[in-house]
Biopython code that builds the backbone (N, CA, C, O; Angstrom):
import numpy as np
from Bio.PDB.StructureBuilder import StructureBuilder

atoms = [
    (1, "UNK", "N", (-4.141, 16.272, 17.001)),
    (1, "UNK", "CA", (-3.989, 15.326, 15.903)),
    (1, "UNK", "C", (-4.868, 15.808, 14.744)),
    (1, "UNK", "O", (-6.044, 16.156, 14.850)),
    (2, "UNK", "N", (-4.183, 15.782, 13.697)),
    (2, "UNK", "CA", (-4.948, 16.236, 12.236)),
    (2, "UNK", "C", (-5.579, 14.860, 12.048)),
    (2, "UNK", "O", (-5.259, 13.710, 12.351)),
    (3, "UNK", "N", (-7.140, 15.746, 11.102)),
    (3, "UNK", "CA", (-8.158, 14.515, 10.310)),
    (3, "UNK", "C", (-7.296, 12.909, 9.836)),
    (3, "UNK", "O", (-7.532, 11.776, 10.255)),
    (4, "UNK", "N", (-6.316, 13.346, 8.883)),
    (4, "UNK", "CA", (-5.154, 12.755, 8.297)),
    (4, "UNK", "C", (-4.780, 11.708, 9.182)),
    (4, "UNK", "O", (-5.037, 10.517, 9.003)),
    (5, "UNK", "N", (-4.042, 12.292, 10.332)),
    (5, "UNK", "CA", (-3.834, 11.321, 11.335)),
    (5, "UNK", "C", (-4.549, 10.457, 11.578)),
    (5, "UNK", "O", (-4.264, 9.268, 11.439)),
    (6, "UNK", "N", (-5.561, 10.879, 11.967)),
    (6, "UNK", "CA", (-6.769, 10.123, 12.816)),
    (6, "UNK", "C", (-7.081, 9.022, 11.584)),
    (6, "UNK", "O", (-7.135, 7.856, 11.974)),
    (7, "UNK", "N", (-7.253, 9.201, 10.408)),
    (7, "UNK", "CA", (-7.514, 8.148, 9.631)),
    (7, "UNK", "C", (-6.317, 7.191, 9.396)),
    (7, "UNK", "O", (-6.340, 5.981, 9.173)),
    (8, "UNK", "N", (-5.081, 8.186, 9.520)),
    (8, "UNK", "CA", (-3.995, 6.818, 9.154)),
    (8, "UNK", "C", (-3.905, 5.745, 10.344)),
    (8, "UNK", "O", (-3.644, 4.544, 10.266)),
    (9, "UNK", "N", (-4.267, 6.718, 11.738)),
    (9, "UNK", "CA", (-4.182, 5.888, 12.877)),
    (9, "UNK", "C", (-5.254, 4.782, 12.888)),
    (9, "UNK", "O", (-5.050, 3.665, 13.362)),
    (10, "UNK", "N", (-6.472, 5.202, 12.299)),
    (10, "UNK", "CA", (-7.392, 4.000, 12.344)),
    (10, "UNK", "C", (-8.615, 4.496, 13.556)),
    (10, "UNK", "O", (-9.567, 3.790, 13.887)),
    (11, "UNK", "N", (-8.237, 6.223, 14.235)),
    (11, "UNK", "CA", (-9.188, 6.490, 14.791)),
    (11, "UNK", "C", (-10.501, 6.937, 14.365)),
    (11, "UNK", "O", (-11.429, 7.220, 15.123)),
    (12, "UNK", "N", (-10.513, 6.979, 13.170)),
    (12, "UNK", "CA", (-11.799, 6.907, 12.203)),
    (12, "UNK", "C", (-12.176, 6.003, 11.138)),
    (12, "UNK", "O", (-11.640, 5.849, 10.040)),
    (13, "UNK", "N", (-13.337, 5.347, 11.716)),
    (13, "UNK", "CA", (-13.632, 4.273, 10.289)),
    (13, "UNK", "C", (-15.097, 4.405, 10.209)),
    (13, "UNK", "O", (-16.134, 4.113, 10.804)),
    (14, "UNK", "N", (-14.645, 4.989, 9.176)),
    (14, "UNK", "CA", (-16.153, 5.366, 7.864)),
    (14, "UNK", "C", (-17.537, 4.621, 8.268)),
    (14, "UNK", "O", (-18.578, 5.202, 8.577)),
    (15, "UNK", "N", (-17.336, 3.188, 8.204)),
    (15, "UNK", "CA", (-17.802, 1.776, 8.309)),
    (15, "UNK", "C", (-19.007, 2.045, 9.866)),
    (15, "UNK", "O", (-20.217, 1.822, 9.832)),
    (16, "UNK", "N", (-18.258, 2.538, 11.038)),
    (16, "UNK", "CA", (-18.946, 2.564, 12.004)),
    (16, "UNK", "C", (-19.624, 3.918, 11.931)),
    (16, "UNK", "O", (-20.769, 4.146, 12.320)),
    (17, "UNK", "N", (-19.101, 4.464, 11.591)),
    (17, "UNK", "CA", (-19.829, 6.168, 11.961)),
    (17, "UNK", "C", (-20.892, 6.211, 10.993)),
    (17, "UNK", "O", (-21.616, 7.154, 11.315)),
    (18, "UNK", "N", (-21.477, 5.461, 9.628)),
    (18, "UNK", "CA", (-22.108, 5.691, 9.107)),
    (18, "UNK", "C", (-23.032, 3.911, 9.137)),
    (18, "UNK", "O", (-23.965, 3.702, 8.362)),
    (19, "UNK", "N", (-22.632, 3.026, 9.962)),
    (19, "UNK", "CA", (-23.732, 2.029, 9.888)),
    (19, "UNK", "C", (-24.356, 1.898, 11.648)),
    (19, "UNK", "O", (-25.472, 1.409, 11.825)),
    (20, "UNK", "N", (-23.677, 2.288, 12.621)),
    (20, "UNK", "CA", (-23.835, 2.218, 14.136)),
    (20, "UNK", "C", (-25.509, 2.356, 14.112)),
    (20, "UNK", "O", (-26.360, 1.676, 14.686)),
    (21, "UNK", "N", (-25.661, 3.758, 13.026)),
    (21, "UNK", "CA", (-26.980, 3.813, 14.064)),
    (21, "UNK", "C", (-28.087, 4.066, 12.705)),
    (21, "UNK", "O", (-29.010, 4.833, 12.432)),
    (22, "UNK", "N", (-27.166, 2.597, 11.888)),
    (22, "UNK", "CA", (-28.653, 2.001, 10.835)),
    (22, "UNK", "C", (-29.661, 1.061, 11.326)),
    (22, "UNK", "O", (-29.345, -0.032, 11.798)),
    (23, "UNK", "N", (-30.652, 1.394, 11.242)),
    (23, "UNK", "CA", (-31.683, 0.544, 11.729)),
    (23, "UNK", "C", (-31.967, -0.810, 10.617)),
    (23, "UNK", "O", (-32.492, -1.874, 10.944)),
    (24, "UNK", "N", (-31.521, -0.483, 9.381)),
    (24, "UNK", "CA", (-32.231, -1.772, 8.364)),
    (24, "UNK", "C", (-30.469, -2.514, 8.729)),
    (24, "UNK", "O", (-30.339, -3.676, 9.113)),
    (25, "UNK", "N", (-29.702, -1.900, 8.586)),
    (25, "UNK", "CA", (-28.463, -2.375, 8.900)),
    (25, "UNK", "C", (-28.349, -3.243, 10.180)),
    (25, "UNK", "O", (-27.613, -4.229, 10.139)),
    (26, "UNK", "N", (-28.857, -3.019, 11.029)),
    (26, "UNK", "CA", (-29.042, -4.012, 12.342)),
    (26, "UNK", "C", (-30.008, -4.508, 12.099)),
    (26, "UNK", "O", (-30.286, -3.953, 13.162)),
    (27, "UNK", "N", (-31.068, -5.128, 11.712)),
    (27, "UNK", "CA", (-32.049, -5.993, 11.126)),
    (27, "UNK", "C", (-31.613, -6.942, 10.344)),
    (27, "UNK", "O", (-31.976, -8.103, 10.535)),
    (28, "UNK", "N", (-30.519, -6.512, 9.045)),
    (28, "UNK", "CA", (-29.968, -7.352, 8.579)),
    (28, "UNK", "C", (-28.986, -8.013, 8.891)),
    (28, "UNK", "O", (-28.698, -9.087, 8.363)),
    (29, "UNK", "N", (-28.257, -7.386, 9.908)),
    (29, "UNK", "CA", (-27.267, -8.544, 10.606)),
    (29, "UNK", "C", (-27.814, -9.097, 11.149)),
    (29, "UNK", "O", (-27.872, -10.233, 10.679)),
    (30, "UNK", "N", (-28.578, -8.930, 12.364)),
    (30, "UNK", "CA", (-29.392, -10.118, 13.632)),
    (30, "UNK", "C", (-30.105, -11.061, 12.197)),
    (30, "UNK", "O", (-29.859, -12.267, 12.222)),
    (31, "UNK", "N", (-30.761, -10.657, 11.265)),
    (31, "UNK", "CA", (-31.170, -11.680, 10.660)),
    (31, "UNK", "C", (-30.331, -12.967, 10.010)),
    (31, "UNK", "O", (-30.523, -14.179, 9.908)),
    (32, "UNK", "N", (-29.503, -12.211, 9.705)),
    (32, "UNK", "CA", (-28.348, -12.799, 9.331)),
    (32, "UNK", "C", (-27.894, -13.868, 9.949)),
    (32, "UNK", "O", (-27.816, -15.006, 9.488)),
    (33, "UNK", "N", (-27.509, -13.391, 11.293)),
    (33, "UNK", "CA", (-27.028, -14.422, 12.633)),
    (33, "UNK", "C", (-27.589, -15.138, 12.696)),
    (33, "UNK", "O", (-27.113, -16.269, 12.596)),
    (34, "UNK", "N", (-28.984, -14.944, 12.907)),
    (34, "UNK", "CA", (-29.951, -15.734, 13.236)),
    (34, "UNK", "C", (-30.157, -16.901, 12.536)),
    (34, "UNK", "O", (-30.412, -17.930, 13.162)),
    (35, "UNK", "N", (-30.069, -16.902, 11.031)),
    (35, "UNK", "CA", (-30.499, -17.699, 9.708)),
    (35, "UNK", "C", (-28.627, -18.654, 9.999)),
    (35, "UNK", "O", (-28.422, -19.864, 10.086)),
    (36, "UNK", "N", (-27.731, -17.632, 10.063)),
    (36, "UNK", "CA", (-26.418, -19.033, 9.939)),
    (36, "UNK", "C", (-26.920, -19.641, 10.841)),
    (36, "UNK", "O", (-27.359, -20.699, 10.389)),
    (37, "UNK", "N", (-27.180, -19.509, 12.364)),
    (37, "UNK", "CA", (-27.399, -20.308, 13.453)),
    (37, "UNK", "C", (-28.387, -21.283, 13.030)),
    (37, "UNK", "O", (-28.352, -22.400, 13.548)),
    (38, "UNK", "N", (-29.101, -21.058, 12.318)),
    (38, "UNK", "CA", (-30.484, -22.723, 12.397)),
    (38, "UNK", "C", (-29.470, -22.813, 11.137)),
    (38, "UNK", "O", (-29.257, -23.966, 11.512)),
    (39, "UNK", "N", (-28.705, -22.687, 10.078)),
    (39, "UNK", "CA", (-28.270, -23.034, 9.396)),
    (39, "UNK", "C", (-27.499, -24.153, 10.182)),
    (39, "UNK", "O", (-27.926, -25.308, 10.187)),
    (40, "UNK", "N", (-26.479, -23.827, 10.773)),
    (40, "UNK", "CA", (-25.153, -24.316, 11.618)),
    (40, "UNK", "C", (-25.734, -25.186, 11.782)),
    (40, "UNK", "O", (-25.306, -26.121, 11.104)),
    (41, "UNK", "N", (-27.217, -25.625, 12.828)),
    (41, "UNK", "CA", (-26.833, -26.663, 13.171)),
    (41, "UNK", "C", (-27.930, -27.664, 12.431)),
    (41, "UNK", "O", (-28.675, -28.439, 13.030)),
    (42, "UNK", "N", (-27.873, -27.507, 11.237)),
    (42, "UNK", "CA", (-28.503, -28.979, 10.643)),
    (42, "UNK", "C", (-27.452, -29.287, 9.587)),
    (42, "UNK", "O", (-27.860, -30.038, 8.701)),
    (43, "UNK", "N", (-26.019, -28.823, 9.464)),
    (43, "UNK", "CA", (-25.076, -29.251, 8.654)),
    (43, "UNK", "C", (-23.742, -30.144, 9.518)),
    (43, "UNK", "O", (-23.383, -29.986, 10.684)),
    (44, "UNK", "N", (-23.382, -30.775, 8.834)),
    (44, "UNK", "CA", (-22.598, -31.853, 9.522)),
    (44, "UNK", "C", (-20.798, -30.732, 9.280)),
    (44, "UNK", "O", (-20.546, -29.841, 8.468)),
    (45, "UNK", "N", (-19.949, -31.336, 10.368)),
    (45, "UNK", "CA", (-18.940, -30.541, 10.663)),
    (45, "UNK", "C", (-18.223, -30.511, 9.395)),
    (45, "UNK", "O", (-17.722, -29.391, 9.292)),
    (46, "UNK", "N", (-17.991, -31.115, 8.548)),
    (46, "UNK", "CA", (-17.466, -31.012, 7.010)),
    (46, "UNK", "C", (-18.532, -30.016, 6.614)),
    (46, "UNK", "O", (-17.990, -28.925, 6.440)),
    (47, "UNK", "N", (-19.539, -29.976, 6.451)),
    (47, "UNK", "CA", (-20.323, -28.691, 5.629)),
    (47, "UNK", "C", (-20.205, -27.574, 6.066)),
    (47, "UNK", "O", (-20.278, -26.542, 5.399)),
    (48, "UNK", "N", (-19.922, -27.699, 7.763)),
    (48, "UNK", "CA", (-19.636, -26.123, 8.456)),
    (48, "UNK", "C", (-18.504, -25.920, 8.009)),
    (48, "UNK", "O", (-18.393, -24.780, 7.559)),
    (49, "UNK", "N", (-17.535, -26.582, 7.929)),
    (49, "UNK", "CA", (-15.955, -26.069, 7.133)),
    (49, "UNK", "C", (-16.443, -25.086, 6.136)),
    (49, "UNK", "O", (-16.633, -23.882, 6.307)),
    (50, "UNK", "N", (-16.665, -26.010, 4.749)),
    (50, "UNK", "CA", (-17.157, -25.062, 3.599)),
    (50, "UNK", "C", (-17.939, -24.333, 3.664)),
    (50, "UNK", "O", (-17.888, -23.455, 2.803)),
    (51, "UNK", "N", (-18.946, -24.268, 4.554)),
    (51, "UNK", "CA", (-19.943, -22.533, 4.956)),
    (51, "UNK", "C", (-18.817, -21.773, 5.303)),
    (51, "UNK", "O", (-18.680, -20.738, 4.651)),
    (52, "UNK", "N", (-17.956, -22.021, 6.179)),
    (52, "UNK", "CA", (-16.871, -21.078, 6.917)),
    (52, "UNK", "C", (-16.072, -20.636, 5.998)),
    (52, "UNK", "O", (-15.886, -19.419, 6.002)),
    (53, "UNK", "N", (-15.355, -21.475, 4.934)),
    (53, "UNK", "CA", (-14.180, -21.398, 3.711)),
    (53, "UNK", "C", (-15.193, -20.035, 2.922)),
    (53, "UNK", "O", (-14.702, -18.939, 2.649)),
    (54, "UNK", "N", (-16.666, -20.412, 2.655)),
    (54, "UNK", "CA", (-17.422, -19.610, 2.030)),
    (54, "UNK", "C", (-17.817, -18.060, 2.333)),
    (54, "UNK", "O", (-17.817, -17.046, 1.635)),
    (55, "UNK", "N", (-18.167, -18.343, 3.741)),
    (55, "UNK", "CA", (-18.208, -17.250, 4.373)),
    (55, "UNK", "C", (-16.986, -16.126, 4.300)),
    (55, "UNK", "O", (-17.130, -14.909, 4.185)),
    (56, "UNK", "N", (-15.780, -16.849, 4.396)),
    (56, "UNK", "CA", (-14.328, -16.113, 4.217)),
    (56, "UNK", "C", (-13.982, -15.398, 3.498)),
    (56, "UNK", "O", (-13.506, -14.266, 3.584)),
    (57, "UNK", "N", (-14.391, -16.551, 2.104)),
    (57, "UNK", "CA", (-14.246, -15.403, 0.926)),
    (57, "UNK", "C", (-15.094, -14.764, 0.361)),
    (57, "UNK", "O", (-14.901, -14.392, -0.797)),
    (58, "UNK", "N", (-16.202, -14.485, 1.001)),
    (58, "UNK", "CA", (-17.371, -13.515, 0.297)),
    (58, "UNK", "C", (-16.988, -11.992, 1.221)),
    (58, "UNK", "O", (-17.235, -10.802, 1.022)),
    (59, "UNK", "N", (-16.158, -12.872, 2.461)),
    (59, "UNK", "CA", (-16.173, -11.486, 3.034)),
    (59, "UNK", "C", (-14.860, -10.759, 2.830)),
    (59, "UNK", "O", (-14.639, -9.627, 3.260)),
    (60, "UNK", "N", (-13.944, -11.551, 2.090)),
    (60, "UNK", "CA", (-13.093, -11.278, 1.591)),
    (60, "UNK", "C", (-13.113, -10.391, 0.194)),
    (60, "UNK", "O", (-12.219, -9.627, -0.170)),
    (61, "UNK", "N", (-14.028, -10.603, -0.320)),
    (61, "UNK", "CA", (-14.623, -10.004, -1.514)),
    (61, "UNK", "C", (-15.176, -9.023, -1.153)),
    (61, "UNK", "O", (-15.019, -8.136, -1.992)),
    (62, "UNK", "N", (-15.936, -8.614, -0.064)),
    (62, "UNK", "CA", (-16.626, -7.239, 0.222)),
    (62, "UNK", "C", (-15.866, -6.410, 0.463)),
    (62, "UNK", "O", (-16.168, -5.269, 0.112)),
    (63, "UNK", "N", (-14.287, -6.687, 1.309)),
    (63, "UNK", "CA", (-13.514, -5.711, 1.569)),
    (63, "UNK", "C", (-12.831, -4.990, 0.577)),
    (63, "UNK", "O", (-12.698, -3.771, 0.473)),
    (64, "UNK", "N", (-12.304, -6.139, -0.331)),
    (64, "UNK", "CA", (-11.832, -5.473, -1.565)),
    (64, "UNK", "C", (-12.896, -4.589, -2.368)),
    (64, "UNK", "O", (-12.548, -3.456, -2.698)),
    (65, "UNK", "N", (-13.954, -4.968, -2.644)),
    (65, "UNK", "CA", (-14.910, -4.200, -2.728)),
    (65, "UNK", "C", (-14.839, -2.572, -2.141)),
    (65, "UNK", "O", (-14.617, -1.499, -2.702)),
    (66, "UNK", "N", (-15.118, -2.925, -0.854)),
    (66, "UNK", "CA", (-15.002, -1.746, -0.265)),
    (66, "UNK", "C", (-14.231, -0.929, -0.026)),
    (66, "UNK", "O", (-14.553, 0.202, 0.339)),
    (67, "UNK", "N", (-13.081, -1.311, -0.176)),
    (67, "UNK", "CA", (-11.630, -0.553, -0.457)),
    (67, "UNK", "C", (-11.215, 0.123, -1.698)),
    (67, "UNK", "O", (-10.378, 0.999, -1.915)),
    (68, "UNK", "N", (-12.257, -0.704, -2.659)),
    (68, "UNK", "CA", (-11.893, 0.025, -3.687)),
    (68, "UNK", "C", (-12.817, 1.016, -3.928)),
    (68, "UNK", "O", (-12.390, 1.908, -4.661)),
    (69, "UNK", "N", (-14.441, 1.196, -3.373)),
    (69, "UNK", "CA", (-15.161, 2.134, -3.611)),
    (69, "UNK", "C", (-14.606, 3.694, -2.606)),
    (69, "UNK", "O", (-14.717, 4.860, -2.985)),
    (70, "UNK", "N", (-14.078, 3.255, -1.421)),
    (70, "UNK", "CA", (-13.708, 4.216, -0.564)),
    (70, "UNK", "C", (-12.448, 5.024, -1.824)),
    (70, "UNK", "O", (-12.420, 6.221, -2.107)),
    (71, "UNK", "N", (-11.428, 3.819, -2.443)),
    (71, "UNK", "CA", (-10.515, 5.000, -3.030)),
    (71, "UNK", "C", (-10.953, 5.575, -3.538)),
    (71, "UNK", "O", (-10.802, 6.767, -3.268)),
    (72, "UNK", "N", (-11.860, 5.190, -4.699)),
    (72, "UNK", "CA", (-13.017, 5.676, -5.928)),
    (72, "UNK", "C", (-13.259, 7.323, -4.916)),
    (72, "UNK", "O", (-12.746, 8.406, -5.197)),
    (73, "UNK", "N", (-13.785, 7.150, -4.245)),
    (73, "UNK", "CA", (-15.021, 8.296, -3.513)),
    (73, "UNK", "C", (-13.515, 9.254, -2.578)),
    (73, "UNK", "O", (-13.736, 10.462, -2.664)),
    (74, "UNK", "N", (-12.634, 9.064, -2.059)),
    (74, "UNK", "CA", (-11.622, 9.954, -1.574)),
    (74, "UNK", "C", (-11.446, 10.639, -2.785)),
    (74, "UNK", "O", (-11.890, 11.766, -3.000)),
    (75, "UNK", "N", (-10.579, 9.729, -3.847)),
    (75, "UNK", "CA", (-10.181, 10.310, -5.150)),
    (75, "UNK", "C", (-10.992, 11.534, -5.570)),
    (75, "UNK", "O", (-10.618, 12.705, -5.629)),
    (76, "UNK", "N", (-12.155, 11.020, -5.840)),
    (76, "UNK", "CA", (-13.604, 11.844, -6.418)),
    (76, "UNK", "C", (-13.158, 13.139, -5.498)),
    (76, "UNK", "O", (-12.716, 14.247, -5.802)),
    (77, "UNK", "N", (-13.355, 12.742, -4.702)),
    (77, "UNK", "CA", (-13.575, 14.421, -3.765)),
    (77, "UNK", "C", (-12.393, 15.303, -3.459)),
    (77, "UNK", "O", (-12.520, 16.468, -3.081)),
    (78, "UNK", "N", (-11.234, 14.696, -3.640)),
    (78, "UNK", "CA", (-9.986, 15.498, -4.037)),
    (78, "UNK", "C", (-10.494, 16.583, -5.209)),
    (78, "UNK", "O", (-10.651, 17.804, -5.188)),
    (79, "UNK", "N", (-10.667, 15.603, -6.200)),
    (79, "UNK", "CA", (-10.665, 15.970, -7.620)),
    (79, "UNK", "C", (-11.545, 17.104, -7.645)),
    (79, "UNK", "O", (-11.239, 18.118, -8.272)),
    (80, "UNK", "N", (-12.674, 16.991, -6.969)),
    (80, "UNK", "CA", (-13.865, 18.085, -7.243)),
    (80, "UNK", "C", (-13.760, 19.040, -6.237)),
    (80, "UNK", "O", (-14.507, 20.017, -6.274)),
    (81, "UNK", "N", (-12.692, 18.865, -5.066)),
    (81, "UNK", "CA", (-11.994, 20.063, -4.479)),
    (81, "UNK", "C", (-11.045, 20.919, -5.302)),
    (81, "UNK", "O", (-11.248, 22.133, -5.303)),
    (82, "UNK", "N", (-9.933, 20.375, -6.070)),
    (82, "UNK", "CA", (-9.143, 20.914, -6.454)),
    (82, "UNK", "C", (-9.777, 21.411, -7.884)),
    (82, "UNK", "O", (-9.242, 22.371, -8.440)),
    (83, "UNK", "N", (-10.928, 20.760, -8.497)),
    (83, "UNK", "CA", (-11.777, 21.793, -9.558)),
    (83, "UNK", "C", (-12.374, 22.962, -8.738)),
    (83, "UNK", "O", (-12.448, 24.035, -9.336)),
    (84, "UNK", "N", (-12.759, 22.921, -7.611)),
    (84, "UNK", "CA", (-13.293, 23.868, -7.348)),
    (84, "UNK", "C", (-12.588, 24.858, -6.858)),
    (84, "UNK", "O", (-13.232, 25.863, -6.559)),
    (85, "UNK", "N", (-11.356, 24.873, -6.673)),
    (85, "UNK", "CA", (-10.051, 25.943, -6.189)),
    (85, "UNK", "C", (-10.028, 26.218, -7.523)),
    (85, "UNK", "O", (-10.194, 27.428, -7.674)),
    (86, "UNK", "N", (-9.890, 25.609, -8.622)),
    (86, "UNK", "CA", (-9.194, 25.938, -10.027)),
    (86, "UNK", "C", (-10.434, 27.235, -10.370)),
    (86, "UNK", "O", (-10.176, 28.423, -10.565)),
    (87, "UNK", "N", (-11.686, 26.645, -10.369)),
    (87, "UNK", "CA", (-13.173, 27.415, -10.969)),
    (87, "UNK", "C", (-12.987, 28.758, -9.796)),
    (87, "UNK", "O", (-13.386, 29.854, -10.190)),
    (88, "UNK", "N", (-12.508, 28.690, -8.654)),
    (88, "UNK", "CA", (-12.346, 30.142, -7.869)),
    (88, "UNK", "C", (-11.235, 31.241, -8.701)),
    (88, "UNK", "O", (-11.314, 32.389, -9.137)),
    (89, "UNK", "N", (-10.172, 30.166, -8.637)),
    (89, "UNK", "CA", (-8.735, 31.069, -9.050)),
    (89, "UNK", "C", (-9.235, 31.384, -10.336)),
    (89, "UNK", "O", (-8.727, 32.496, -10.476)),
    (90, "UNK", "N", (-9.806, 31.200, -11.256)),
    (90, "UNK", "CA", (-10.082, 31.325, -12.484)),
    (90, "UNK", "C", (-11.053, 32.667, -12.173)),
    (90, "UNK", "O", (-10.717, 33.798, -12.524)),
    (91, "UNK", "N", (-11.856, 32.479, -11.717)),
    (91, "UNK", "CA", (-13.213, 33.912, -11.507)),
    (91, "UNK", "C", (-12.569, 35.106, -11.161)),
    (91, "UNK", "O", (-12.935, 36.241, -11.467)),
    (92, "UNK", "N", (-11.433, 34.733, -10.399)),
    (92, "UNK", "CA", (-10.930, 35.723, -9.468)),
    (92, "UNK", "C", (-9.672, 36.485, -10.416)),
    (92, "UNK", "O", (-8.993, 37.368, -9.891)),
    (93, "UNK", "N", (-9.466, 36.125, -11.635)),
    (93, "UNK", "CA", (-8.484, 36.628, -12.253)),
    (93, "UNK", "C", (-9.114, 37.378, -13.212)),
    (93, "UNK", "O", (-8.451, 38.028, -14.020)),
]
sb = StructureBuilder()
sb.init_structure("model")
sb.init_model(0)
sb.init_chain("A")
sb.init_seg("    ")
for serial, (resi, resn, name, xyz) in enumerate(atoms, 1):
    if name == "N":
        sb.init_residue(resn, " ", resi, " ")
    sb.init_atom(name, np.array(xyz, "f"), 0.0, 1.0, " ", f" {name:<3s}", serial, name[0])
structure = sb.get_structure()
């Protein structure tokens, strides 16, 4: 299976291979958890709705986010591949 593949298949995601083995990155999630949990439970089940509605779309917002920096940064590195074939073929003539 080509690189290609493996990304269209979904056997590579960026996301894990470069946060698995962050250390401030796992600090800030367990903290995270930790803080909704005493959050959770001093809000009444109507306020956990809207934490949850909230929660949804912030994380809804990060993906788009992040989808759009990943095209940004593929794009980029096409681009500064195929300058750098152009800056070879050019020397070489």
């Amino acid at each position: 299976m080509t690189l290609l593949e493996d990304l269209w298949y979904g056997n590579i995601d960026p996301h894990e291979a470069i946060l698995q083995n962050d250390k401030q990155f796992k600090n800030l999630l367990s903290l995270m958890g930790k803080t909704q949990d005493k959050l959770s439970d001093t809000l009444t089940e109507r306020q956990k709705e809207t934490l949850e509605k909230y929660d949804a779309a912030v994380n809804e917002m990060h993906s788009l986010a992040e989808l759009s920096a990943f095209r940004y940064g593929f794009s980029l590195g096409v681009r500064l591949i195929a300058e750098s074939i152009s800056i070879q073929l050019t020397n070489e003539n």
